[in-house]
Every structure is written in structure tokens, then in C-alpha cells.
C-alpha positions in Angstrom: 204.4 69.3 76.7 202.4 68.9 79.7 204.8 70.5 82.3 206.6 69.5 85.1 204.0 68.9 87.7 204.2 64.9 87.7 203.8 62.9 91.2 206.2 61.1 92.4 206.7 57.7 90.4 204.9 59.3 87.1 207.2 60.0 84.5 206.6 60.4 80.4 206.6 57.8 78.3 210.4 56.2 78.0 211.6 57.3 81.0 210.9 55.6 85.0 207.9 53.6 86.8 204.3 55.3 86.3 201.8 55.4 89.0 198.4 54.6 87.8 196.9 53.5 84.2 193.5 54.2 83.5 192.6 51.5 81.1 189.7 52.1 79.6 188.4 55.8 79.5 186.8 57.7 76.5 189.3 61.3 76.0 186.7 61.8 72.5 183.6 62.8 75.0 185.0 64.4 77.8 184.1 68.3 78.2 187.5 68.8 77.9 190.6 68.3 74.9 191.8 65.3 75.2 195.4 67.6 75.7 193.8 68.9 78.7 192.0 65.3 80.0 195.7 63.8 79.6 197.4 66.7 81.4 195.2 66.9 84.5 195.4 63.2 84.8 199.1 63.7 84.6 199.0 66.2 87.6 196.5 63.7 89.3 198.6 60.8 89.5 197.9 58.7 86.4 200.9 57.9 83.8 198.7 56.5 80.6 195.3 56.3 79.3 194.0 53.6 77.0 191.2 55.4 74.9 188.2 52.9 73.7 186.9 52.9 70.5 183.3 52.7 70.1 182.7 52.1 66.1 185.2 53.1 63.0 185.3 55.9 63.1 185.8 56.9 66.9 188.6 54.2 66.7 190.6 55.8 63.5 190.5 59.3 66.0 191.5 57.6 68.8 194.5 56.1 67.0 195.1 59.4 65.8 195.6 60.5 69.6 197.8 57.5 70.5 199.7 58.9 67.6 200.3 62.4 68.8 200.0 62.5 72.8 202.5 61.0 75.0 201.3 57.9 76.7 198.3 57.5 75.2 197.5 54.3 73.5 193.8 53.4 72.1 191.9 50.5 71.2 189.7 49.7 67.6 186.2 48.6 68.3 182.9 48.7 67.5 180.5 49.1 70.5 177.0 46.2 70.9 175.0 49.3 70.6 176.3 49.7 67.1 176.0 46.2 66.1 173.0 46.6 63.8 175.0 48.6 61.6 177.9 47.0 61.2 179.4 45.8 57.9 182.1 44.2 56.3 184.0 47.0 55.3 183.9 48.4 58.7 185.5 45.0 60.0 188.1 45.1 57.0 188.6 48.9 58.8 189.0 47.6 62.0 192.1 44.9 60.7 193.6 48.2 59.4 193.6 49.8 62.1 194.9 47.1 64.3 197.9 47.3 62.2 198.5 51.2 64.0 201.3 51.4 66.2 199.2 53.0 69.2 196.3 50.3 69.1 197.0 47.9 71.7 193.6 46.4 72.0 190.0 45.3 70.1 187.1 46.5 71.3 185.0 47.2 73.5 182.6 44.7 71.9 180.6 42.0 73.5 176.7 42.1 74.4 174.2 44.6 76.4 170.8 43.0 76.9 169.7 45.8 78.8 169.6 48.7 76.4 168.6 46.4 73.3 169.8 49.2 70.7 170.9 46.5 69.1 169.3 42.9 68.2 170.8 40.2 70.3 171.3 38.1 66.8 173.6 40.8 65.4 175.0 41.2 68.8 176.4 37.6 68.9 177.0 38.2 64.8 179.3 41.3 65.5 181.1 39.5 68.5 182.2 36.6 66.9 183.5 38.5 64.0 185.5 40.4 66.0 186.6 37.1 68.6 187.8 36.2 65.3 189.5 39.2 64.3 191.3 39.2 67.5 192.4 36.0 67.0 193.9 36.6 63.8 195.4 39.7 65.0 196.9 38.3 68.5 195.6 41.4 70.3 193.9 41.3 73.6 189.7 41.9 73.4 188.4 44.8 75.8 184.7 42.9 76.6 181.4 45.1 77.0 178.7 43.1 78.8 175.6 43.9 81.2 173.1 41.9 81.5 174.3 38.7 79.2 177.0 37.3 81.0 176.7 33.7 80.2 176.3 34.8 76.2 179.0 36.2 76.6 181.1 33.8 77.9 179.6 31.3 75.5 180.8 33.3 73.1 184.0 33.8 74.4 185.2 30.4 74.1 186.5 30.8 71.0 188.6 33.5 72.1 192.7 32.9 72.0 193.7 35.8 73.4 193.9 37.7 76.7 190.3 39.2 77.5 189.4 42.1 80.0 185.7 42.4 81.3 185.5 46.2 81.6 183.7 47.7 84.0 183.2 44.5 86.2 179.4 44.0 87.9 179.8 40.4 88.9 179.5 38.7 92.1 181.1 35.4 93.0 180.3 32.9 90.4 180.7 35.4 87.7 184.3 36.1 89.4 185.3 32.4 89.9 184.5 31.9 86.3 186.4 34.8 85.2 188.8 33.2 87.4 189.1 30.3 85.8 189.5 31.2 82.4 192.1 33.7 83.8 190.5 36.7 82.2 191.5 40.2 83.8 188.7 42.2 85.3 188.4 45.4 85.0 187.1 48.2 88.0 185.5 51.4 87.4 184.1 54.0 89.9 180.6 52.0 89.9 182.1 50.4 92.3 182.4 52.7 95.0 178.8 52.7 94.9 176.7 52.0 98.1 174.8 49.6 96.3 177.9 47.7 94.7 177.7 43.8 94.9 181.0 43.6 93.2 182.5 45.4 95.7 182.0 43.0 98.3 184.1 40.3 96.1 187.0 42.4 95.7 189.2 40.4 98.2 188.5 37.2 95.8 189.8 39.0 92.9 193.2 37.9 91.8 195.5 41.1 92.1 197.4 39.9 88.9 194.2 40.3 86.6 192.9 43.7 88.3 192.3 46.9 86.2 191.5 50.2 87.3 189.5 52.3 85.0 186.9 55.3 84.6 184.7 54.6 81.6 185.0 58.1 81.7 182.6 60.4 81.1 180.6 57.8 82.9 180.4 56.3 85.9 182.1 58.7 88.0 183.8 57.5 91.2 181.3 58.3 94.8 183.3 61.6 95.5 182.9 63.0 92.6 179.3 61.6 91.7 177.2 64.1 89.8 179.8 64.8 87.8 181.5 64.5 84.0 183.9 61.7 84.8 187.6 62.3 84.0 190.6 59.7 83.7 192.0 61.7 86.7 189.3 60.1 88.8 190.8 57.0 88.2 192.3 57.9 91.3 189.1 57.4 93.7 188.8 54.2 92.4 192.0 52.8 92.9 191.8 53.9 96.6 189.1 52.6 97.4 190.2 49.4 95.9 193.5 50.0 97.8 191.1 49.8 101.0 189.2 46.8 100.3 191.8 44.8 100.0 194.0 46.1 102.5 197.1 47.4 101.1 198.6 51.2 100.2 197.8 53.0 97.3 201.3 52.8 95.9 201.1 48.9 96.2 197.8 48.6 94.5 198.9 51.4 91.7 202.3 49.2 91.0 200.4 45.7 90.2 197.8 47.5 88.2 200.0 49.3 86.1 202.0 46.3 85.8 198.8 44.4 84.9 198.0 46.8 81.9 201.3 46.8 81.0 200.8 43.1 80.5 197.7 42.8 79.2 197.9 45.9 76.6 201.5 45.3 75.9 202.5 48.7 76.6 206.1 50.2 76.9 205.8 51.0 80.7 208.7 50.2 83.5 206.9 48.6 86.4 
């Protein structure tokens, strides 16, 4: 389906050891199909996609993706922004869902104080609904959170399953408390930015809870700032990563992958 121009250590699903995973990208708002996102990642390096569902409905198309393209899986979520919103019979949607062979994951949820589309009371309300869907569930929760970190690890306490903090802005005590809980973190290309104070804690990260990821069509890496991100890009991200901490690109590529394998429970050979 998408051709025979795969890097070396990127097969199809089924077959041998991928390269890279982006794990948390967004193939229903890219200027391109979601065919054509997953085929130029494909060329770029990058083995699997993990599409994020936003509220019901985006999660219902993105298991329809994980359904039809090869190594694509998706998550069922419903996004802070979206918390005021929310109901009951989108939660009872969302435990559907969850039941779908290519959902791996709830979420994103979590908090965002600094856009405030959404009341922090329904915020927290929304979040612990979906803690304790997750927990009913035994899938892993793909976390959302700027500016409410310690909300959100309050609420997190009730969580009994793996977590991931996409698109990780932390410095050191938000890291060592990540740390200790043993929560994954998850990188996007924000971090390749000049101004990036997570950056400069990237050597205290454990390399067995790292995720690479684009957020795409956001947050495009620094050399390809200005424009529509892509989950090829994920690539950028990874090596500068790979840089930081001081080992090849193929190293750093191997434990991530492995890393979303574990943490998404995906059928990958690592």
C-alpha cells in the first residue's frame, strides 16, 4: 500500500524492528490524507503513528483509521478544552470505543489553565471521570496539561494505570516527580526551541519513560518551524534528543519505540 521505500529497520506492521514511533500526532488536521501523512512518514523514517482523540467524535474517526491503515493505532479522548461540554453519554461513548481493537490509549485529557476554554471545575470534573474510566478499562491515559501541573498530578493520584505527559514543559522538580511516580514523558519539537527549559533536563530523563512525538500539526520541530507539522518530523526531534543525551539516532529510535511499544501495548518487534 504505501510502497517499497522504507528505511532501513522500518518494516509494516507484522513483520521486523521499526525505527521511530510518533506517539502522539493528530493525522485528522494535517493538510494532508491521513494515507499520505502515514506514507511520507513511512519514507521518513517512522514505523507507527498513535492518532489522539480530541472529543467523540474525532476519537470514533480516529479508530476508524487504526482500523484501515497499517500501523496506525489511535487513542479515545476528550480534550480540557472540550470539557464544558461534556456529558454522560459521551463518556458511555468513550467506554465503547475503548473496546476497538486499534485504541490503545485514553485521552488526551487533563487540565489547560492557560487557554481557560474550559472552567477549571469541569476541567477536574472531566478528568476524574476519565482517571476512572481508565481504570476500569486498564488502558494507559495520554495527559494534556500546561499551566496546572500540580492539579494535575493531584488528580492523578487516583490513577492505576501507566500515564504519559505529552508534550513535556517541565524543568527539574516537575521531572523528578514524574520520576517518581514512574510516569513516561513525552517530547515534541517544542523542544528544539531556543527558549526550551525542558531541554536542558533532558540528560535527567529516564531513557525507559522517553517518548518522541509531533503534536502534529503543531509544534513543529526548529528546522521546520513556520510550518504545518507532520509525523515525519518526528524525526527532528528525535535527533536532537539523540544529541542531548549523547547517543546515535538508531540508539535513541530503538528505546523509544520500545517504550511506546510498552506503554501503548502495541504489536511492534523491538
Amino acid at each position: 500500500m504505501y510502497g517499497t521505500s522504507i528505511m532501513p529497520g522500518v518494516t509494516r506492521r507484522g513483520e521486523a524492528t521499526l525505527m521511530l514511533v510518533d506517539s502522539h500526532t493528530h493525522l485528522l488536521r494535517l493538510e494532508v490524507s491521513p494515507e499520505e501523512a502515514v506514507r511520507q512518514a513511512v519514507e521518513a523514517g517512522v514505523g507507527a503513528v498513535v492518532n489522539v482523540g480530541t472529543d467523540v467524535e474525532d476519537s470514533k474517526r480516529g479508530a476508524e483509521l487504526a482500523a484501515v491503515l497499517p500501523n496506525v493505532y489511535s487513542t479515545a479522548g476528550i480534550h480540557p478544552h472540550n470539557a464544558n461540554i461534556y456529558s454522560a453519554a459521551d463518556l458511555e461513548a468513550l467506554a465503547e470505543l475503548s473496546e476497538s481493537p486499534g485504541i490503545v490509549a485514553l485521552g488526551e485529557v487533563g487540565l489547560d489553565y492557560y487557554r481557560g476554554y474550559s472552567t477549571p471545575e469541569a476541567q477536574k470534573a472531566l478528568f476524574e471521570d476519565i482517571i476512572s474510566l481508565a481504570n476500569d478499562t486498564r488502558l494507559p491515559l495520554v495527559i494534556h496539561s500546561r499551566e496546572a501541573f500540580p492539579d494535575t498530578m493531584a488528580s492523578l493520584g487516583s490513577a492505576r494505570v501507566p500515564v504519559v505527559l505529552h508534550c513535556f514543559e517541565g524543568g527539574e522538580r516537575e521531572l523528578q516527580e514524574a520520576k517518581e511516580r514512574d510516569y513516561y514523558v513525552g517530547l515534541a519539537g517544542n523542544v528544539t526551541y531556543k527558549n526550551s527549559g525542558t531541554a536542558d533536563v533532558i540528560l535527567l530523563m529516564d531513557p525507559a519513560r522517553l517518548l518522541v512525538e509531533t503534536d502534529a500539526p503543531y509544534l513543529s520541530p526548529q528546522p521546520v518551524r513556520g510550518e504545518r507539522n507532520a509525523p515525519k518530523n518526528v524525526v527532528y526531534t528525535a535527533r536532537f534528543i539523540a544529541g542531548r543525551i549523547g547517543i546515535g539516532e538508531e540508539e535513541l529510535a530503538t528505546v523509544t519505540t520500545r517504550n511506546a511499544r510498552n506503554f501503548f501495548g502495541l504489536p511492534l518487534e523491538v
